[in-house]
C-alpha positions as CSV (number, residue, x, y, z in Angstrom):
1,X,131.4,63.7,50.5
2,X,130.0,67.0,49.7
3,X,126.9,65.9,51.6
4,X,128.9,65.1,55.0
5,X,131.0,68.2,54.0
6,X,128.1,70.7,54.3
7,X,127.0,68.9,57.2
8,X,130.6,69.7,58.8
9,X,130.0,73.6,57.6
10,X,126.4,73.9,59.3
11,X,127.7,71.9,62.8
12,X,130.6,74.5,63.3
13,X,128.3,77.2,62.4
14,X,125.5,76.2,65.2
15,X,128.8,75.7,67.5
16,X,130.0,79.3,66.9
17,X,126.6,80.6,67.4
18,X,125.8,79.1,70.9
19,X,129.7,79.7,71.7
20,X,129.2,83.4,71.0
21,X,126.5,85.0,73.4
22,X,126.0,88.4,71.5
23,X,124.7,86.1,68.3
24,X,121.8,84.7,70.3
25,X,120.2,87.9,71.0
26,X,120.8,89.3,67.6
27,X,119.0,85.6,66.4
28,X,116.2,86.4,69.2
29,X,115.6,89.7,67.5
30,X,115.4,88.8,64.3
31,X,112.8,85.9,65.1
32,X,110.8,88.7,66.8
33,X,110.9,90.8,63.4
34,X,109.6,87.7,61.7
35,X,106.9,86.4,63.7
36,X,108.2,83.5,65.2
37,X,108.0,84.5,69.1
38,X,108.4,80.9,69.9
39,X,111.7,80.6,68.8
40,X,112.3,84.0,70.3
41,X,111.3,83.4,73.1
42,X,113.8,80.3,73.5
43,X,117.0,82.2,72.0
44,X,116.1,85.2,74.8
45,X,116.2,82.7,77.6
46,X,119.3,81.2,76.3
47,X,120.9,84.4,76.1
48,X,119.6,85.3,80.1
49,X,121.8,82.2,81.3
50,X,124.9,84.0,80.6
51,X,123.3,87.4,81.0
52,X,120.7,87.1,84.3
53,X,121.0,90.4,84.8
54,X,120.8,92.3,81.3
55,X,117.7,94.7,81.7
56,X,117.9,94.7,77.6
57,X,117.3,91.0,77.6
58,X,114.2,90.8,80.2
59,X,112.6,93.5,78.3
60,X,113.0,91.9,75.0
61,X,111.8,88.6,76.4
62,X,108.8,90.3,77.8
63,X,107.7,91.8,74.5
64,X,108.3,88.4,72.5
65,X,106.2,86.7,75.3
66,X,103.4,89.1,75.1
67,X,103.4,89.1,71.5
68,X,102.7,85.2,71.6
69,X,99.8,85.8,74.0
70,X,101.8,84.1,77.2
71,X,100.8,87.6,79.5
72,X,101.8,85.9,83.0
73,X,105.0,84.8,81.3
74,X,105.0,88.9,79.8
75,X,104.4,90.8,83.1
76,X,106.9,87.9,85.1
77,X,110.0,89.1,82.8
78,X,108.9,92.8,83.1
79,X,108.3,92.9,86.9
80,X,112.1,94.0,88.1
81,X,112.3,96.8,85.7
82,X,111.2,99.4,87.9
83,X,113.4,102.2,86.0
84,X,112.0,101.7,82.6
85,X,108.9,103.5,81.9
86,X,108.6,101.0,78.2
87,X,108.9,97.9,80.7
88,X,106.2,99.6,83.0
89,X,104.0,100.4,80.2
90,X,104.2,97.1,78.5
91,X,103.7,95.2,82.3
92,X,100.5,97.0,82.5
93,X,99.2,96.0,79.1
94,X,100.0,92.6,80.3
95,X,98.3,93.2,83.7
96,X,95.3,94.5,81.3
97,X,95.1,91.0,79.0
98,X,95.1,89.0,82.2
99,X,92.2,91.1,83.9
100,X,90.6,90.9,80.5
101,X,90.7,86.7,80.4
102,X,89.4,86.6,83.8
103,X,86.8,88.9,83.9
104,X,83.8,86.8,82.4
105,X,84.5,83.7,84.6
106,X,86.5,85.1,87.7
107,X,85.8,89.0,88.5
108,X,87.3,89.7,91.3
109,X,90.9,88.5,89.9
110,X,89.9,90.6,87.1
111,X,89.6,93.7,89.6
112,X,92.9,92.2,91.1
113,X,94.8,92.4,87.5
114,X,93.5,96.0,86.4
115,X,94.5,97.5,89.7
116,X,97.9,95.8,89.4
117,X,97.9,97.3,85.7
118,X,96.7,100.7,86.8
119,X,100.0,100.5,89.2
120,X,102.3,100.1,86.3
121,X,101.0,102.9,84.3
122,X,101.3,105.1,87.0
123,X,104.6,103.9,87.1
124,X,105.0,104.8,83.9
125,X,103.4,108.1,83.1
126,X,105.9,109.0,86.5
127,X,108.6,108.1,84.4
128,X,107.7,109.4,81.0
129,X,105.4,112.2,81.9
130,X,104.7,112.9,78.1
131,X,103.8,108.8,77.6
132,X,100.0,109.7,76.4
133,X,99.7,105.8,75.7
134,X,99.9,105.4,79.0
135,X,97.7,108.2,80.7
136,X,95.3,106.8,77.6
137,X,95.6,103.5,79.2
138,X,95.4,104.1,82.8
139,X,91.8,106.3,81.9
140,X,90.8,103.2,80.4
141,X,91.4,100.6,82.3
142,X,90.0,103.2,85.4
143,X,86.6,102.6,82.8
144,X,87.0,99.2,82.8
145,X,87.2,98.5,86.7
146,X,84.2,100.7,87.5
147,X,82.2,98.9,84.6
148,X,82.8,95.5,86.3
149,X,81.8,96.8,89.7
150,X,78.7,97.8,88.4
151,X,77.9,94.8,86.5
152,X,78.9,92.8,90.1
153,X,76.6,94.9,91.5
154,X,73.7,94.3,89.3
155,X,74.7,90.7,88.8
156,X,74.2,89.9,93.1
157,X,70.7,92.6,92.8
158,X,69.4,90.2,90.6
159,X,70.6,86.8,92.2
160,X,69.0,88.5,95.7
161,X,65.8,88.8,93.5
162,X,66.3,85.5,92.4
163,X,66.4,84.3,95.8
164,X,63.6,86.2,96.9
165,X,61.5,84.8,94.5
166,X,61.9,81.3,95.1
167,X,61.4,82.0,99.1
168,X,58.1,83.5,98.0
169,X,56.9,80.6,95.8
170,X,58.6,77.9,98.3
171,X,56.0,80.0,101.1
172,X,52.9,80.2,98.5
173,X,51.8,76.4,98.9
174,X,52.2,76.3,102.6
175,X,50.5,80.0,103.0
176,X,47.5,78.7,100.5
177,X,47.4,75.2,102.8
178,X,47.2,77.5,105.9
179,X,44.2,79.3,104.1
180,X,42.2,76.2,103.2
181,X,42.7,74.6,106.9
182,X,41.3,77.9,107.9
183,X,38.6,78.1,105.9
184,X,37.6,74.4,106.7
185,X,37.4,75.2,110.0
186,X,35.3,78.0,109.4
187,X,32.6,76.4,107.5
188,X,32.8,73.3,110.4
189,X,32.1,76.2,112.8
190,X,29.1,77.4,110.9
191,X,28.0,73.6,110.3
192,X,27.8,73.1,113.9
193,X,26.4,76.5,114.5
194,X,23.4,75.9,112.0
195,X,23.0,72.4,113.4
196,X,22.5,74.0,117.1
197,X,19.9,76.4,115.6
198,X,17.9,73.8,114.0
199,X,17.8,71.6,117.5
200,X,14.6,72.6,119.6
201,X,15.1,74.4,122.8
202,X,15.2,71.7,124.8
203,X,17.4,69.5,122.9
204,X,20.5,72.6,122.9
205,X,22.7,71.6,124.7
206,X,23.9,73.1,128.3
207,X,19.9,74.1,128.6
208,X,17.3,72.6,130.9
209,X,14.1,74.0,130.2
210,X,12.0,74.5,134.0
211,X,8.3,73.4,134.3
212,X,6.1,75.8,134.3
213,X,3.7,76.0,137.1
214,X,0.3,74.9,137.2
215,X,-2.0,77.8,136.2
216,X,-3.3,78.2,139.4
217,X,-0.1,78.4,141.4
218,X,1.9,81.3,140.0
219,X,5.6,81.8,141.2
220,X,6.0,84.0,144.0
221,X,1.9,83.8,145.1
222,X,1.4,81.8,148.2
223,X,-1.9,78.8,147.5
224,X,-5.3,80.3,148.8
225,X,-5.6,79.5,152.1
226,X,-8.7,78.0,153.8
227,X,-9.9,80.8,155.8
228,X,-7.4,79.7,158.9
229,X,-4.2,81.1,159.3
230,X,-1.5,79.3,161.0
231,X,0.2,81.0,164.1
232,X,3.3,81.3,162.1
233,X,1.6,83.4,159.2
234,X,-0.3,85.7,162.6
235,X,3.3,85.6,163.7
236,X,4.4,87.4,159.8
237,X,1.4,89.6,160.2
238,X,2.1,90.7,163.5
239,X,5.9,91.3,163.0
240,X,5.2,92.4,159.5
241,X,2.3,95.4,160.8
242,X,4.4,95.7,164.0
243,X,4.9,99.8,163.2
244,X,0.9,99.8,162.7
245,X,-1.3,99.8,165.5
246,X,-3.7,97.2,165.6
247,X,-6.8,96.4,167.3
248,X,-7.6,93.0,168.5
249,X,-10.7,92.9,167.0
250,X,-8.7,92.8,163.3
251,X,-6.5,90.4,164.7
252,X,-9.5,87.8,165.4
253,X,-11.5,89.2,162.4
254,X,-7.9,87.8,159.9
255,X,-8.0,85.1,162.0
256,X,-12.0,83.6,161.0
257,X,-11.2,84.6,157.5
258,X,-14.2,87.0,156.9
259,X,-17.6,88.5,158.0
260,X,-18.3,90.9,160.6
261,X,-17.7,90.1,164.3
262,X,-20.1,88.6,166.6
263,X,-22.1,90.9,168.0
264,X,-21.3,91.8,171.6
265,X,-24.1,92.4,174.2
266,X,-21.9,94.6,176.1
């Protein structure tokens, strides 16, 4: 009996709880003062269903999320609070863990995430201009950005380099063939040549060496004749002295060949 009794006691008491909204907040906070975000978490959403609207509540549930690591979850629940320069700082924090995660595997949503977080401090420090956390955090996650572009930047120098490389090494073997088909063809050049030099004259080929005349006929010389000359070659010499005068007495003397002419008795 006293068993079922207590049981009774602790049923009614969970029944007046979720029956009374204001207790499930109070329960939310004092799981968030303990540690157990978790359950925090839950009590905060169960208190939203009857509350949608309570700026209180979607504050609270965005601290208890962040404090469990769930930043999307965080930044979600702080992201209509544009009045609240806390809710604007703790968005960008948020914004900050989520740039954070992604910036070893997936740098550009990092980039994405830090400006969205740079955003909310803004929002922020326009709020609250005395909110140093907040100008201390917008100059670093400023840092932070510029420090991944650089890094980018020498990340896609060296994968150009990278690339480079390997086009010159994939061109080296076909570059060195090139050479070695050249340099064949030069020393089958310079075989050949050597070959032709050590051929006699008339064995080069394209060359036909000419007979030379007989020692006794030399090119250009007309054969000795036999003291006659032909009417043609009187012909030559007449046309050829034509300018001259000549006496007919030379005429017949070139004629007979040689000697003096007969004597004349008159």
């Amino acid at each position: 009996m006293r068993w079922k009794r207590s049981a009774l006691v602790l049923l009614a008491a969970c029944s007046l709880a979720w029956l009374d909204p204001s207790a499930l907040p109070r329960q939310a906070a004092r799981e968030y003062e303990a540690g157990k975000f978790d359950e925090s978490v839950q009590h905060y959403n169960q208190a939203l269903i009857d509350e949608p609207d309570s700026t209180l509540l979607h504050f609270n549930l965005g601290a208890a999320e962040y404090r469990r690591g769930q930043y999307e979850a965080a930044a979600r629940a702080t992201e209509l609070l544009h009045d609240d320069s806390r809710a604007a700082y703790n968005r960008g924090n948020a914004l900050y863990r989520l740039g954070e995660a992604a910036a070893a595997q997936k740098p550009q949503d990092a980039m994405t995430r830090w400006a969205e977080a740079l955003v909310a401090y803004r929002r922020a420090i326009a709020l609250d201009p005395t909110d140093e956390d907040a100008k201390f955090n917008y100059e670093w996650v400023t840092r932070k950005i510029e420090e991944l572009r650089k890094k980018q930047e020498e990340q896609q120098k060296e994968q150009q380099e990278n690339q480079d490389q390997q086009q010159q090494d994939q061109q080296q073997p076909d570059q060195q063939q090139e050479q070695q088909q050249g340099q064949q063809q030069q020393e089958q050049q310079q075989d050949q040549q050597e070959q032709q030099d050590e051929q006699p004259p008339q064995e080069q080929q394209g060359e036909q060496q000419q007979p030379e005349p007989p020692p006794d006929v030399q090119q250009g010389e007309a054969p000795p004749s036999d003291g006659k000359m032909t009417e043609e070659e009187a012909a030559a010499l007449l046309d050829g002295e034509r300018n001259e005068e000549l006496r007919p007495d030379e005429v017949i003397r070139r004629q007979l060949g040689a000697g003096d002419l007969p004597g004349q008795d008159w």
